[in-house]
Structure formats: structure tokens, C-alpha cells
N, C-alpha and C positions, 0 to 999 in steps of 0.2 A: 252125549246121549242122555246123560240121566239130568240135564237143567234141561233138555225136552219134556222129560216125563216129569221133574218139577213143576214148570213151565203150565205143563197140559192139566195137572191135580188141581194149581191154583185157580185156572182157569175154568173148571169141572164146578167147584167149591162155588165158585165167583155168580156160577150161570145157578147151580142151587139155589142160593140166598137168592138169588134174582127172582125166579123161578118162585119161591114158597112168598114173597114178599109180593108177588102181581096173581092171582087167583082169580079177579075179577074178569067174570064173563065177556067177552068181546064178538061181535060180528066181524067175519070176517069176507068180502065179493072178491072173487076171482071169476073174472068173467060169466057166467051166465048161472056161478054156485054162488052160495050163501052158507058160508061153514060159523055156526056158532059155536065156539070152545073158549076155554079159559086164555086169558093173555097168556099166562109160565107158555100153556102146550104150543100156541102159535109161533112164541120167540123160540122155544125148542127144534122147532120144526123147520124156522128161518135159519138157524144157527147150523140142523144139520145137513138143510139144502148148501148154505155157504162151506161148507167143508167138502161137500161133496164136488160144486162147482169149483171150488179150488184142484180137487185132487185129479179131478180132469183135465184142469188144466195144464197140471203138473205131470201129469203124466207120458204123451209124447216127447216134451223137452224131455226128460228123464232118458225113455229107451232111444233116443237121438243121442244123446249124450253118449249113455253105453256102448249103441252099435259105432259109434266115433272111435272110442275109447277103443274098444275089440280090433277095431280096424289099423288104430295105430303102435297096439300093440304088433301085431301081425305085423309093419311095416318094420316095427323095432326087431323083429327076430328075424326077420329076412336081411335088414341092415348088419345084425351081429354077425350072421351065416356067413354073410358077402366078405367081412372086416376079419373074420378066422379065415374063410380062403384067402385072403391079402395076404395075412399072416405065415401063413403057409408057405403062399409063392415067396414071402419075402426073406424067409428062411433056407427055401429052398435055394435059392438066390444067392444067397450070402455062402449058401455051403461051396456054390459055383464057384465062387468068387475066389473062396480058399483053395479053393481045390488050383484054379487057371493063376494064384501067385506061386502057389510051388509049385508049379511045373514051369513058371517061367524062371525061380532061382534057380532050379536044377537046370531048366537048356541056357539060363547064365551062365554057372558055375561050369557047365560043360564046354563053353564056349572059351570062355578064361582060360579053361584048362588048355584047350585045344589052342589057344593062342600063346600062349605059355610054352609048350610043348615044340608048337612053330616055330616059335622065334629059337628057341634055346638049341634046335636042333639045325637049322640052316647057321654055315659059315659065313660068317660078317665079313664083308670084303673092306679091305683094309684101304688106306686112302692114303696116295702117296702125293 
């Protein structure tokens, strides 16, 4: 920002000296006028038409820009929303998940036992 406004001083300075250095009276026709003034004020006057058709020009692309810019923020923060609820469910999820392995080592370990318990308590027929 401030080698703009360097930038712009030089440039200010530049069109002065130009300006104090062209004094000399000119005619000027624009269609159906006849402006007589000093060259400086004409070139002044071209210099601050060209800024001003610049700044025109520059100015749609600009709020085109912004309302893009607005818009894709807005899609970014509905993406984050969406990425926390994933989030969520994915935690929720995994607590599922913990919860459905210990219930299946405990209906193992009940199972074992009860198989355990089975065998140990029926009489083995003997084999002659």
C-alpha cells in the first residue's frame, strides 16, 4: 500500500512539472465547443477524465469479485457445518462401535463359560 501512494506522489510531481512547463494557450473543439485554456489545464483535465474512466471500469469487476468472494465464503461455512456434523456422527459411531465389542466379549466370555460349565458337568461315557 504505501509504494501506491509513493507510486501516486511521483506521479502527482511528474504531472506538476509538466503542467508549470506547458502554460501555453491552446484551442481546444469538441464537437460543436471551442474551449480555449492553457495546455497544463487541458492535459489536467485528460489525465482526470482517464482516472475516472479507469475507475469505472474497475469498479463492477471489483463488486463481482466481492459478492463471489461473500458467496464462497458462505459455501465454506456451510461445508464446515456439514464436516462437524460428519464429525459428530463419526464419533457417535465409534462410541457404537465400543459399546457393540463389549457386549460381544461379555456374550463370549458367557458363552465359554457356559461351555465350560457343560462339558465339565456331563459324564464322559467311557469307551470299551
Amino acid at each position: 500500500m504505501q509504494i501506491l501512494v509513493i507510486i501516486a506522489l511521483v506521479l502527482a510531481v511528474v504531472a506538476i512539472i509538466l503542467m508549470l512547463q506547458n502554460l501555453v494557450m491552446i484551442s481546444v473543439s469538441i464537437f460543436l465547443w471551442n474551449i480555449h485554456s492553457s495546455l497544463a489545464m487541458v492535459m489536467l483535465v485528460a489525465l482526470a477524465v482517464g482516472v475516472l474512466i479507469s475507475l469505472l471500469l474497475l469498479v463492477p469487476g471489483s463488486i463481482r469479485n466481492k459478492m463471489a468472494a461473500s458467496g464462497q465464503n458462505k459455501k465454506l461455512a456451510a461445508l464446515e457445518d456439514e464436516r462437524n456434523q460428519y464429525q459428530k456422527k463419526s464419533e457417535e459411531a465409534e462410541k457404537e462401535v465400543a459399546t457393540l465389542e463389549e457386549q460381544l466379549a461379555s456374550f463370549s466370555a458367557a458363552l465359554e463359560n457356559q461351555q465350560q460349565s457343560g462339558t465339565s458337568s456331563t459324564p464322559q461315557k467311557s469307551i470299551k
